[in-house]
VMD Tcl script that draws the C-alpha trace (Angstrom):
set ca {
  {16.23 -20.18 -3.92}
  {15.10 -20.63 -7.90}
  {12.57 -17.99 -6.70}
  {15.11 -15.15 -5.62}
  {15.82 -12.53 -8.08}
  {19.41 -11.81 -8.28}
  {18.59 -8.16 -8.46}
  {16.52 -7.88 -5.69}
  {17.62 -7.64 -1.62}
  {16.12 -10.71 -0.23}
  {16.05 -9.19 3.43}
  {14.75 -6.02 4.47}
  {17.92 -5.27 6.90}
  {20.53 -7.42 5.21}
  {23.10 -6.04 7.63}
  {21.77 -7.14 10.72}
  {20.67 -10.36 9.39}
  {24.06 -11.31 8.13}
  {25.45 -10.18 11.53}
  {23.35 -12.21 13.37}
  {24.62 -14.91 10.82}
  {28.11 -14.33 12.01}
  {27.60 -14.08 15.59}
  {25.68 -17.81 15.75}
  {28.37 -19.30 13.52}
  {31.37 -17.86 15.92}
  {28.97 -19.49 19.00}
  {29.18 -22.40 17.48}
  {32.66 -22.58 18.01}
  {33.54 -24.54 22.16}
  {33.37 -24.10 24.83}
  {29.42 -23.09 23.96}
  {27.19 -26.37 23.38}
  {26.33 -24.81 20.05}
  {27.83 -26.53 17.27}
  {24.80 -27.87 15.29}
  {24.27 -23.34 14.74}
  {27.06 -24.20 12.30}
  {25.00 -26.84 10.39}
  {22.36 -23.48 9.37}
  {24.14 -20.17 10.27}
  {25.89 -19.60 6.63}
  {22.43 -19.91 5.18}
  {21.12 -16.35 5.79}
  {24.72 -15.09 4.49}
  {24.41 -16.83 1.39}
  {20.38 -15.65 0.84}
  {21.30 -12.32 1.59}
  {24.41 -11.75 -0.85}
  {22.20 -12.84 -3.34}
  {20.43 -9.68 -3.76}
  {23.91 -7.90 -4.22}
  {25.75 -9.98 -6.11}
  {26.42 -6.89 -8.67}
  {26.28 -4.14 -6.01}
  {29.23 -2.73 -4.36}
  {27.43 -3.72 -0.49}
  {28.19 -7.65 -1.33}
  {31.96 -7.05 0.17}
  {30.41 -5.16 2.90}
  {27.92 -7.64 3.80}
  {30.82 -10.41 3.63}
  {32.98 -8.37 5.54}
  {30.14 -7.70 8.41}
  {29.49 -11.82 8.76}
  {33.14 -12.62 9.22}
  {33.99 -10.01 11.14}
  {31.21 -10.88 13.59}
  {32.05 -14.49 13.11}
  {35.87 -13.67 13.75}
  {34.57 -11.73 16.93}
  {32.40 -14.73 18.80}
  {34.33 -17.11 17.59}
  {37.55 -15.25 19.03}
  {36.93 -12.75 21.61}
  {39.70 -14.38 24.45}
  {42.73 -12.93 21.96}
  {42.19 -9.82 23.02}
  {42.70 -10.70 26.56}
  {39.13 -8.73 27.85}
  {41.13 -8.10 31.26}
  {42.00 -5.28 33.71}
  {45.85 -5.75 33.84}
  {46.45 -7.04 30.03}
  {49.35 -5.31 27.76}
  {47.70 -2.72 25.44}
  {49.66 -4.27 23.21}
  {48.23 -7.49 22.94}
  {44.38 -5.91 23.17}
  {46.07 -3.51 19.69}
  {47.05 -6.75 18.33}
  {44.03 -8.53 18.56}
  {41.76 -5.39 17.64}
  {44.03 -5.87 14.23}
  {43.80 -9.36 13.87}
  {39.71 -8.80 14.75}
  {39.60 -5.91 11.71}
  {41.87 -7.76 9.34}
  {41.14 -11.25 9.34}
  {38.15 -11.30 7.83}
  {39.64 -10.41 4.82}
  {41.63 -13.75 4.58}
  {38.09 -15.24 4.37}
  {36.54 -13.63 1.73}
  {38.27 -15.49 -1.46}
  {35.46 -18.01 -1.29}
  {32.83 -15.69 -0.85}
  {34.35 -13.38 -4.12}
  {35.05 -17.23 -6.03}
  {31.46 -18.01 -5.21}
  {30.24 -14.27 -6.98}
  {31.55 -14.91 -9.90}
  {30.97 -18.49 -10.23}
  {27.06 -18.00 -9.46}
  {26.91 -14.95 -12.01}
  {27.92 -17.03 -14.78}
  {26.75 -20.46 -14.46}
  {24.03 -20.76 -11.52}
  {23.03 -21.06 -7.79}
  {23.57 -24.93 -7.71}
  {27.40 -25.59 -9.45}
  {28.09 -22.13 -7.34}
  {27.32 -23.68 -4.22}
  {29.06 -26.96 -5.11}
  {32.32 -24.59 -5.46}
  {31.44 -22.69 -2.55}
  {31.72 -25.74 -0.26}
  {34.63 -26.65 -2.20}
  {36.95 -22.96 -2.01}
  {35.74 -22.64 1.67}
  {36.85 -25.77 3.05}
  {40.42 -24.93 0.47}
  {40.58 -21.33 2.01}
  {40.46 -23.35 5.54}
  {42.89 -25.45 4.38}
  {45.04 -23.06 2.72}
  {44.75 -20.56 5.71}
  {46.36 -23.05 8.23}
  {49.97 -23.16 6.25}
  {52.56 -20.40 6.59}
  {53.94 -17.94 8.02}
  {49.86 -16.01 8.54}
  {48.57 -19.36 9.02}
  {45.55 -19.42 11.32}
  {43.40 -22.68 11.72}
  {41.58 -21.78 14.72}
  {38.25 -20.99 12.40}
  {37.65 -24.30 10.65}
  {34.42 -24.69 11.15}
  {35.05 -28.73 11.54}
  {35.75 -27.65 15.24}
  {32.26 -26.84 16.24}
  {31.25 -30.45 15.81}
  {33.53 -32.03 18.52}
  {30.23 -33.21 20.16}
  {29.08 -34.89 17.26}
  {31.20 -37.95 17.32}
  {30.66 -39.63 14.12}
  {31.46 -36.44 12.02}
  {34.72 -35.82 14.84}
  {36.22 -39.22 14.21}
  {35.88 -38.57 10.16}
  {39.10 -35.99 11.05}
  {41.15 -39.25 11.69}
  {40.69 -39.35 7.38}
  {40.98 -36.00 6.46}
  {41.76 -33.81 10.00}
  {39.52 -30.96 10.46}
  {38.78 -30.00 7.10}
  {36.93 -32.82 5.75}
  {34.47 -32.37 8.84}
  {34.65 -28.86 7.44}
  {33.59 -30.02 4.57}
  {30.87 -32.12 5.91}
  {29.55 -29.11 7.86}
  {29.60 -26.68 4.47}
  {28.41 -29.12 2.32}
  {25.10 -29.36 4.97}
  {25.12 -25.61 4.48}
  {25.20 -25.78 0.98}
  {22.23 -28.32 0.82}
  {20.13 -26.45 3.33}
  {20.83 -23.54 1.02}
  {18.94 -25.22 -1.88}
}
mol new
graphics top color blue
foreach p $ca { graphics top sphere $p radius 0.5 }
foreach p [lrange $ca 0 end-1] q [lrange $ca 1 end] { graphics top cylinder $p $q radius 0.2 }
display resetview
């Protein structure tokens, strides 16, 4: 990453790559057998923001990997049947567009950290915002904790039992401080 130029897109179609990103990261998620995607699927989000960090496209390339993320990880909420309430499939087409907005403050944090002081002390806050932005997300009245990405390592028992210490989110952190170091 030392060799990427801040200034310069690091993927040819940044869009689809960061999609695919989101997609593999919402697989990872049960009842799919897929929760070591987790461990690696941030990675191409973080490589490809890097080329935008002062363009107007970095919220839109966020915005493209959560919402995909939000949409594998979460497609049962709107109810994909014949006979469900059209409200329910209105509510969940709003929850599907709007959510991925509550995920962005780490993404925006990690912007300006990395402008001002560097790649490695921006991912060390990155880890650190995402895994308080879970945290933070699963209080309240709009809480939703269904997207802590400690969940997709239930079949990994030594990082599941670590939840008995800190619940979810210090496997969270476990799994985005992995991403972090695979980012380096």
């Amino acid at each position: 990453l030392y060799l990427v130029n801040v200034n310069t897109p690091t993927f040819k179609h940044p869009f689809l790559v960061v999609g695919v990103a989101g997609l593999c990261t919402g697989f990872a998620f049960a009842p799919l057998p897929l929760g070591p995607l987790a461990l690696v699927a941030f990675v191409p989000i973080l490589l490809a923001i890097e080329g935008y960090l002062e363009s107007k496209s970095f919220t839109a390339l966020v915005y493209t990997f959560l919402f995909c993320f939000h949409g594998a990880a979460n497609w049962w909420v709107m109810s994909w049947q014949r006979e469900t309430d059209p409200y329910l499939m209105m509510a969940g087409a709003g929850l599907w567009l709007g959510h991925p907005f509550f995920l962005m403050p780490a993404f925006w944090l990690y912007r300006g950290v990395r402008r001002r002081v560097g790649v490695n002390f921006a991912l060390v806050f990155f880890v650190v915002a995402w895994t308080a932005f879970e945290w933070l997300h699963s209080l309240g009245d709009l809480s939703y904790p269904w997207l802590a990405l400690g969940y997709t390592q239930l079949s990994v028992p030594s990082l599941a039992q670590s939840a008995d210490i800190g619940g979810v989110w210090l496997v969270s952190l476990f799994v985005i401080a992995e991403i972090g170091r695979a980012h380096v």
